[in-house]
N, CA, C and O of each residue as an XYZ file, in Angstrom:
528
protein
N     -57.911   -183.262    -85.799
C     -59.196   -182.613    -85.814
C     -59.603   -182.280    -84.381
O     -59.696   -183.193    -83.561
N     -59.847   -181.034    -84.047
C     -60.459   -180.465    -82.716
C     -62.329   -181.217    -82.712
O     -63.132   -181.380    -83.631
N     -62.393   -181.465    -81.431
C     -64.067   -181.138    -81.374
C     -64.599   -180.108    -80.461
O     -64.066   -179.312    -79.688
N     -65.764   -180.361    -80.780
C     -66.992   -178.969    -80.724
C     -67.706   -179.969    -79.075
O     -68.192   -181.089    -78.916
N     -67.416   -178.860    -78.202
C     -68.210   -178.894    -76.875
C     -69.603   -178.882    -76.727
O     -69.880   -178.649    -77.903
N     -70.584   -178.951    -76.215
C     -71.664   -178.833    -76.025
C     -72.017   -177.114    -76.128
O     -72.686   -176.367    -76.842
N     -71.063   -177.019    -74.872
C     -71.105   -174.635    -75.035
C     -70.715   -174.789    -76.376
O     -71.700   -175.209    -76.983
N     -69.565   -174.626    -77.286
C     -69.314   -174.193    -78.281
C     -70.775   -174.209    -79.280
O     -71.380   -173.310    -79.862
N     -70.918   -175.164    -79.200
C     -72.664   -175.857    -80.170
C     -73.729   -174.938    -79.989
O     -74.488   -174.513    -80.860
N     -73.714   -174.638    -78.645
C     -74.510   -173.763    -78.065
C     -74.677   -171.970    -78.588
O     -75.554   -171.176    -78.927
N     -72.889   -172.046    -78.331
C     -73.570   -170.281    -78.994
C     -72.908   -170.007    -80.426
O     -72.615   -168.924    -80.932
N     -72.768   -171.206    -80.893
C     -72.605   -171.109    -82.860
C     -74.173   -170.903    -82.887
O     -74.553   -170.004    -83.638
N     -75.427   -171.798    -81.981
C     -76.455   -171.553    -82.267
C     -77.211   -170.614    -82.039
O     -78.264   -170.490    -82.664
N     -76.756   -169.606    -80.924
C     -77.396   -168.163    -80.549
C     -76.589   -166.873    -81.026
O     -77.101   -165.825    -81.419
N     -75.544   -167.088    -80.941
C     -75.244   -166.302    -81.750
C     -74.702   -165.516    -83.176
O     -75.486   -165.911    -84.039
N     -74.017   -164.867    -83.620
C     -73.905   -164.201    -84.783
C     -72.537   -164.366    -85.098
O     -71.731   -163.503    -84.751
N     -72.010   -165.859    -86.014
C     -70.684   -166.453    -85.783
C     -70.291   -165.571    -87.140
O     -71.019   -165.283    -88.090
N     -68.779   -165.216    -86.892
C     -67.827   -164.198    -88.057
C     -66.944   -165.444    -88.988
O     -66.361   -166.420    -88.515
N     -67.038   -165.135    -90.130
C     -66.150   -165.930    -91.254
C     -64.757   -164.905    -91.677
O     -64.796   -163.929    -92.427
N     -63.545   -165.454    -90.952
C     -62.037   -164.760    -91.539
C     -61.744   -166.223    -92.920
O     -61.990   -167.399    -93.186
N     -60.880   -164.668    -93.515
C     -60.772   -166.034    -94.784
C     -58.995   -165.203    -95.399
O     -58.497   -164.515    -94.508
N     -58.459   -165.237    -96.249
C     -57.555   -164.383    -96.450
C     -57.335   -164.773    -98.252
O     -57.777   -165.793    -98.780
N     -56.671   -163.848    -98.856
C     -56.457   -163.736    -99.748
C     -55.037   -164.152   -100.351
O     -54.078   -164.060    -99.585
N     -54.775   -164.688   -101.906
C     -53.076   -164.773   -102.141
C     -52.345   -163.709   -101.642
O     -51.182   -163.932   -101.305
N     -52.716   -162.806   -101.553
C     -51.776   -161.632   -101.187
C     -51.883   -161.695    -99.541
O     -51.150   -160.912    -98.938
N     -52.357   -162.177    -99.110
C     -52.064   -162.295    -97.726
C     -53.292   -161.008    -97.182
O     -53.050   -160.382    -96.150
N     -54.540   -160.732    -97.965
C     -55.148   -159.527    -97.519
C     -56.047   -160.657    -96.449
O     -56.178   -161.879    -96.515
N     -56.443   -159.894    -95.715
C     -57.735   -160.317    -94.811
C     -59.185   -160.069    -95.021
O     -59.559   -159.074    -95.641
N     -59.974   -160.897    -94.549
C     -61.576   -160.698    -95.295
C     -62.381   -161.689    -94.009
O     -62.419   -162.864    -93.645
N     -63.045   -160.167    -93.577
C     -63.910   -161.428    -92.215
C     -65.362   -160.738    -92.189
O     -65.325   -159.525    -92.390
N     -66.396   -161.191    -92.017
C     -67.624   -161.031    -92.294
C     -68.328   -161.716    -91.823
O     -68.024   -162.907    -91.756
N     -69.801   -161.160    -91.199
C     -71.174   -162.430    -90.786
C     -71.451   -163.532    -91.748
O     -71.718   -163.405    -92.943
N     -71.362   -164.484    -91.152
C     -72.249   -165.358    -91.649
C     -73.139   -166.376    -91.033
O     -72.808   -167.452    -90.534
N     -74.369   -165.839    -91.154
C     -75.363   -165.769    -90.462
C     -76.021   -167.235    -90.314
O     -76.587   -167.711    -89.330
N     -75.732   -167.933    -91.840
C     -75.944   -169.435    -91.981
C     -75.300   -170.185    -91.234
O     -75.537   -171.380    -91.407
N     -74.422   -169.884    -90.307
C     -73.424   -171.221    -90.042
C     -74.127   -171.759    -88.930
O     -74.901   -171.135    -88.204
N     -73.777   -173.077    -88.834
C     -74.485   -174.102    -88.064
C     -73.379   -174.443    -87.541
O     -72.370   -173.739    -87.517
N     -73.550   -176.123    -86.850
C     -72.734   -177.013    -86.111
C     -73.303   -177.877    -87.535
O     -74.415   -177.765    -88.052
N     -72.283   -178.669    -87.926
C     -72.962   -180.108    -88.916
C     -72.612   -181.352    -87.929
O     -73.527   -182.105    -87.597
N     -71.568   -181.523    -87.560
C     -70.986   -182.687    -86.623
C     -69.950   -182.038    -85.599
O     -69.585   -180.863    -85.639
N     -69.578   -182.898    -84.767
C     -68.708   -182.686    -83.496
C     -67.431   -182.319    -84.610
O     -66.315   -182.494    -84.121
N     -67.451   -181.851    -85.993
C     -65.885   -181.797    -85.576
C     -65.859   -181.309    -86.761
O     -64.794   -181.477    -87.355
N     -67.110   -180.467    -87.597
C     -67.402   -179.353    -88.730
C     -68.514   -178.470    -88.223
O     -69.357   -178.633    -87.341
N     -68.230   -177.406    -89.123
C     -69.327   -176.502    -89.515
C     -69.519   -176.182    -90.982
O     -68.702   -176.423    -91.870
N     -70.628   -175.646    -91.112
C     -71.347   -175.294    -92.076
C     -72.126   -174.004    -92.206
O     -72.794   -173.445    -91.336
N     -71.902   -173.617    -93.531
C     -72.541   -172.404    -94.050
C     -73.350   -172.547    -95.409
O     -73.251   -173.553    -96.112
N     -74.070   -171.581    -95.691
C     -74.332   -171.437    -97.217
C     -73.902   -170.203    -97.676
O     -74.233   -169.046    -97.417
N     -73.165   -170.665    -98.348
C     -72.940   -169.544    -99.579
C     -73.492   -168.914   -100.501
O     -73.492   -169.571   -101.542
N     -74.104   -167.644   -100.613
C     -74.829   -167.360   -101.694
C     -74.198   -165.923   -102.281
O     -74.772   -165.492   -103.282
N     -73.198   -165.224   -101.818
C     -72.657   -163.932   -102.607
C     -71.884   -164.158   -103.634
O     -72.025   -163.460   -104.637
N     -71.049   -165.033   -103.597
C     -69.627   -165.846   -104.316
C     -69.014   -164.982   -104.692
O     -68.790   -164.643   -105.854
N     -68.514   -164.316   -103.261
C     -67.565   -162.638   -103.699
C     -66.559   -163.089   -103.135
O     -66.367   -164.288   -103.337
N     -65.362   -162.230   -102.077
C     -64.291   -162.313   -101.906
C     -64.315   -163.792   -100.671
O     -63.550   -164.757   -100.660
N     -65.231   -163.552    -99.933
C     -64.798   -165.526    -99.102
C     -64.735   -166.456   -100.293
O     -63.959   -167.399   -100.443
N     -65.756   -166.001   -101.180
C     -65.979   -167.672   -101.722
C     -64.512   -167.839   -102.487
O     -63.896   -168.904   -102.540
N     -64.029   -166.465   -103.125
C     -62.806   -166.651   -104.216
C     -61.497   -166.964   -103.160
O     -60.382   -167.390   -103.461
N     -61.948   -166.657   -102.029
C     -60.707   -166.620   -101.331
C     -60.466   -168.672   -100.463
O     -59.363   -169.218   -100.473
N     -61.470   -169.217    -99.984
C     -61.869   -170.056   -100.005
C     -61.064   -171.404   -101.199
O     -60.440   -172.462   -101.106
N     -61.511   -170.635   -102.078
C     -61.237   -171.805   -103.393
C     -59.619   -171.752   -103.913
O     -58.910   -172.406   -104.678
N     -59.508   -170.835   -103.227
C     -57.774   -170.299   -103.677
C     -57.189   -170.819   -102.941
O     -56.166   -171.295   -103.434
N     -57.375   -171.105   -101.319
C     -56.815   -171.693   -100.585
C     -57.313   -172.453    -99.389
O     -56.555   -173.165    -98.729
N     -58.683   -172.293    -99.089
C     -59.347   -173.430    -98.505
C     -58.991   -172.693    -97.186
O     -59.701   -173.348    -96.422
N     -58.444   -171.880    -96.488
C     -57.644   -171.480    -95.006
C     -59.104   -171.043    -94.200
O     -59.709   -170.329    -94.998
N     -59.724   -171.155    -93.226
C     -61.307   -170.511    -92.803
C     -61.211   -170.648    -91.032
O     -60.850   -171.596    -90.335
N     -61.679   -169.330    -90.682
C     -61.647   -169.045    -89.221
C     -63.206   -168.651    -89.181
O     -63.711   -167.930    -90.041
N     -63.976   -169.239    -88.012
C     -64.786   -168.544    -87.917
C     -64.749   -167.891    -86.274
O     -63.973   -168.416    -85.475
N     -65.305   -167.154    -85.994
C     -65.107   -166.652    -84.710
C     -66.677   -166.139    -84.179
O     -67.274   -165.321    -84.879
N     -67.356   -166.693    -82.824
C     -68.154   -166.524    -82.295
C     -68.080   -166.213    -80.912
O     -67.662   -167.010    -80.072
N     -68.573   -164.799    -80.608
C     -68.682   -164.386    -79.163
C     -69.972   -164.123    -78.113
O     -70.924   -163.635    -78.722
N     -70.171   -164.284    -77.001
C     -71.575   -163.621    -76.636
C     -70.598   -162.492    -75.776
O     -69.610   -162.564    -75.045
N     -71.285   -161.651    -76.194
C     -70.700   -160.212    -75.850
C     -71.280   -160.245    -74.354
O     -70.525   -159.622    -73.607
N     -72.504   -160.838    -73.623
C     -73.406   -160.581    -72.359
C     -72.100   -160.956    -71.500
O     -71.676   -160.055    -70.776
N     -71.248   -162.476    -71.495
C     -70.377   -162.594    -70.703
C     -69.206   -163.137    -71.267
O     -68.704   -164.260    -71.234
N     -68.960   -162.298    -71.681
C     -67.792   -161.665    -72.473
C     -66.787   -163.194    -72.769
O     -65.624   -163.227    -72.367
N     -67.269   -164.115    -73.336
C     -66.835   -165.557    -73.784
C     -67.261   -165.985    -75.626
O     -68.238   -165.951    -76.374
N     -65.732   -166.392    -75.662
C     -65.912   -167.026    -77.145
C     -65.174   -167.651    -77.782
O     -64.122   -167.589    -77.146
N     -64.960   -168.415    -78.912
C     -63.788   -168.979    -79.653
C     -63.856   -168.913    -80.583
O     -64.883   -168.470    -81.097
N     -62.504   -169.429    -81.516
C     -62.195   -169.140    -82.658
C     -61.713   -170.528    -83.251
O     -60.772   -171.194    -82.820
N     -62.596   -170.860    -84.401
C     -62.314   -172.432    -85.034
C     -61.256   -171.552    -86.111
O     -61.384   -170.454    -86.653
N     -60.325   -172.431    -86.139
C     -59.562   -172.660    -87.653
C     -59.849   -174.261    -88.459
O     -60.511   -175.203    -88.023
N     -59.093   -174.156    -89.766
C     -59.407   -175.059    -90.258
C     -59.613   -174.914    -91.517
O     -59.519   -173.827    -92.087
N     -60.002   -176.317    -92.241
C     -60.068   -175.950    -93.850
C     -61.673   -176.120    -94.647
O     -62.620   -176.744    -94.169
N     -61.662   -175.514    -95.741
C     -63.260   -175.658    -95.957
C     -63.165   -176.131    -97.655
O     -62.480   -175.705    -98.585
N     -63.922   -176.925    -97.583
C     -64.615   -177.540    -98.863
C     -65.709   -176.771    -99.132
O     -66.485   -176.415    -98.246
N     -65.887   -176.366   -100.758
C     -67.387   -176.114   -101.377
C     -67.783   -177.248   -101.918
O     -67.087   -178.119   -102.439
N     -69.387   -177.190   -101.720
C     -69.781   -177.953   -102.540
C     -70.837   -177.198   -103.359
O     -71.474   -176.344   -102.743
N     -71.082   -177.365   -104.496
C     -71.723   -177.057   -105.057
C     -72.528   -177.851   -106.368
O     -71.765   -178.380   -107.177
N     -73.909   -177.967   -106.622
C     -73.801   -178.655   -107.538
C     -73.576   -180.271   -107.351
O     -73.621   -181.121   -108.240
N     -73.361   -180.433   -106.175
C     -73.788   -182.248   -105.833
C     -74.214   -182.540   -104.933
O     -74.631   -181.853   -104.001
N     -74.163   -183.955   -105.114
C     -74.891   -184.676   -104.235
C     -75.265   -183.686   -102.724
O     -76.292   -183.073   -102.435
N     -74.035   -183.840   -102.006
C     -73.956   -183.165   -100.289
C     -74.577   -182.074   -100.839
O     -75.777   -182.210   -101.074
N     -74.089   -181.081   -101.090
C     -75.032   -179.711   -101.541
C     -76.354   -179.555   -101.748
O     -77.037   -178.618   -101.336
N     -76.816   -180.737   -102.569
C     -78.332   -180.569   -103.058
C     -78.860   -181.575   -101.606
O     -80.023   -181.380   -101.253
N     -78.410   -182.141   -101.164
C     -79.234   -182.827   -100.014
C     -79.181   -181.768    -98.893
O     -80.270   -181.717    -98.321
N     -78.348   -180.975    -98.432
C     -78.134   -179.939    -97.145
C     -79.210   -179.198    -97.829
O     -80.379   -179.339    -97.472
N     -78.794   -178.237    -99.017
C     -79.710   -177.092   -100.042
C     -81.363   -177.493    -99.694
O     -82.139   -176.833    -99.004
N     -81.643   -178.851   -100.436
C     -83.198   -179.036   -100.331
C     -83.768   -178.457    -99.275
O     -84.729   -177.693    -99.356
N     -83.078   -178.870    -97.996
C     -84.013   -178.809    -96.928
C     -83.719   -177.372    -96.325
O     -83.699   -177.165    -95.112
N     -83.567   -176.717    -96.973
C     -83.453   -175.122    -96.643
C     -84.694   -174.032    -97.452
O     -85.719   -174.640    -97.759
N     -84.681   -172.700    -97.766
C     -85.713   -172.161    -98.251
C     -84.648   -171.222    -98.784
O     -85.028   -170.051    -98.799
N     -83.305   -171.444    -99.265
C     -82.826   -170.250    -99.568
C     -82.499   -169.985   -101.334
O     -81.654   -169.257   -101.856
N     -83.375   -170.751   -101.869
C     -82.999   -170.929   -102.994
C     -84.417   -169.712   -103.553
O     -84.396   -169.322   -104.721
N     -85.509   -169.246   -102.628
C     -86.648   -168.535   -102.814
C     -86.059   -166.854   -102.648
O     -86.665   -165.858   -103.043
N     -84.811   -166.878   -102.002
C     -84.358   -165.267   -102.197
C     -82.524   -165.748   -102.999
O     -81.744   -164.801   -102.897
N     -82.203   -166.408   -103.362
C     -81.095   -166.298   -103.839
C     -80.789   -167.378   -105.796
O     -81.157   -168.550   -105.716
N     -80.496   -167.166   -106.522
C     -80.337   -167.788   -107.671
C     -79.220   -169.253   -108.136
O     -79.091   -170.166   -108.951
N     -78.506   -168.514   -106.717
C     -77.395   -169.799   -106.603
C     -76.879   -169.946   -105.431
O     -76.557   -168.968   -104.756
N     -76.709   -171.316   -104.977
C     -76.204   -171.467   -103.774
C     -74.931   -172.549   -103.625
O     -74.588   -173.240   -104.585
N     -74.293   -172.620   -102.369
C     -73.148   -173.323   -102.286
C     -72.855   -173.919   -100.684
O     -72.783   -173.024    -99.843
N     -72.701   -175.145   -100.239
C     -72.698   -175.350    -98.860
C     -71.278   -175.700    -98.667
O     -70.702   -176.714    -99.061
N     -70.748   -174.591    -97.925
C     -69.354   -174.737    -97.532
C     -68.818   -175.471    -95.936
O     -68.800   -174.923    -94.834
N     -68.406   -176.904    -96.310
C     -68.234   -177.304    -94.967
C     -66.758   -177.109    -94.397
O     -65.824   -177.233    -95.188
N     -66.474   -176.769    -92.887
C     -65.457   -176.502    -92.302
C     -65.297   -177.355    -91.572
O     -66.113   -177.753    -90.741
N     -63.706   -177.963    -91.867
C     -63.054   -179.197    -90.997
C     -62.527   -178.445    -89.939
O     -61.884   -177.463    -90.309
N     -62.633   -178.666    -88.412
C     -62.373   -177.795    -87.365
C     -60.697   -178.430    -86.917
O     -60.542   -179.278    -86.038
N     -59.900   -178.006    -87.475
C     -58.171   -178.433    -86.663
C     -58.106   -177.522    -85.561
O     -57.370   -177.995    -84.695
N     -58.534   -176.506    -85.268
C     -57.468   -175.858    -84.554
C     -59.207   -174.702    -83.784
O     -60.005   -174.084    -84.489
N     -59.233   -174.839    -81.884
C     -59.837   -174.041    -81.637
C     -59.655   -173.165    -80.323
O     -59.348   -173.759    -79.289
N     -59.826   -171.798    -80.304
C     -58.935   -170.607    -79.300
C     -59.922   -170.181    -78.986
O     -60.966   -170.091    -79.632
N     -59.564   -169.712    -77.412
C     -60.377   -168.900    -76.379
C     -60.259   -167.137    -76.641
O     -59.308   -166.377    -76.825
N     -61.563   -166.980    -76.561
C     -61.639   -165.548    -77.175
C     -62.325   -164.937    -75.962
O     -63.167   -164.044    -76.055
N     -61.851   -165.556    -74.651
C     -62.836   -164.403    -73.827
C     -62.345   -163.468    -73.161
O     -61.331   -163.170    -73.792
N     -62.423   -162.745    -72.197
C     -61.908   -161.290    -71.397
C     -60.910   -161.835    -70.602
O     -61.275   -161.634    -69.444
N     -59.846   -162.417    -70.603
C     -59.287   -163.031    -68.926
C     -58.241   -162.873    -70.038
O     -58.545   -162.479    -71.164
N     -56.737   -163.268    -69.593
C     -55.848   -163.626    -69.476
C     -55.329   -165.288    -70.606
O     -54.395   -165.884    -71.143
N     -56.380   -165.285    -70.417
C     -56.270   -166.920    -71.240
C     -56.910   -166.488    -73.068
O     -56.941   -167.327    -73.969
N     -57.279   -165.261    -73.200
C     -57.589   -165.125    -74.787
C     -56.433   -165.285    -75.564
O     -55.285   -165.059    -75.179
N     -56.824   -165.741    -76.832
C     -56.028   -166.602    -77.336
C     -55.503   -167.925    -77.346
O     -55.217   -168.581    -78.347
N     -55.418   -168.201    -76.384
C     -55.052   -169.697    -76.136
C     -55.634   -170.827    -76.867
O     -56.825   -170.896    -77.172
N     -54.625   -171.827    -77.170
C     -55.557   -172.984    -77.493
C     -56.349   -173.806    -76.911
O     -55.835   -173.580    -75.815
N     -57.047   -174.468    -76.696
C     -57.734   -175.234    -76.458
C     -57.867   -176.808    -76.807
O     -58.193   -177.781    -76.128
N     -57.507   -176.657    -78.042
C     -58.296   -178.194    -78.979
C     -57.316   -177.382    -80.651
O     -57.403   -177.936    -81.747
């Protein structure tokens, strides 16, 4: 399991972190998701509320990248790793309660991400690289 830096924590929280996910066929599927947090030094978290191609893709194989950049100085990384839904229990309804998203959406789902694997996404020479 990789952990989460203080910077990393930092701009999962300012900025606008991307969810890659992939399909059996090996298609690709990456998109905002605007919910994601830090949960602990060594997950993240989202809510789920479309249950379209991440969520089916997700449950098919659990595989989840998220990728966060600040474009101002041109720095960012990329978590890999695997993700659990929850839905419908315990963890879910305790994260869920204390949210307001159940007032614009009919169903929800809190998808947590175990962080293995995290890469440098900034302008230099070193993008890509691992890190953690």
């Amino acid at each position: 399991m990789a952990l989460l830096s203080e910077e990393m924590k930092k701009m999962i929280d300012q900025q606008l972190p991307f969810l890659a996910t992939t399909g059996g066929d090996g298609s690709p599927q990456v998109g905002p998701k605007g919910s994601t947090r830090v949960y602990d030094d060594e997950h993240l978290i989202y809510y789920e509320h479309t249950f379209k191609q991440a969520y089916a893709n997700l449950q098919q194989n659990g595989y989840a990248a998220v990728a966060v950049v600040d474009s101002n100085v041109e720095k960012g990384f990329r978590f890999e790793g695997t993700a659990v839904i929850h839905e419908d229990d315990d963890f879910a309804n305790d994260i869920l309660a204390k949210t307001s998203i159940f007032d614009r959406f009919p169903r929800a789902a809190v998808v947590l991400i175990r962080i293995d694997r995290i890469y440098k996404l900034d302008n230099t020479l070193e993008a890509g690289d691992r890190i953690a």
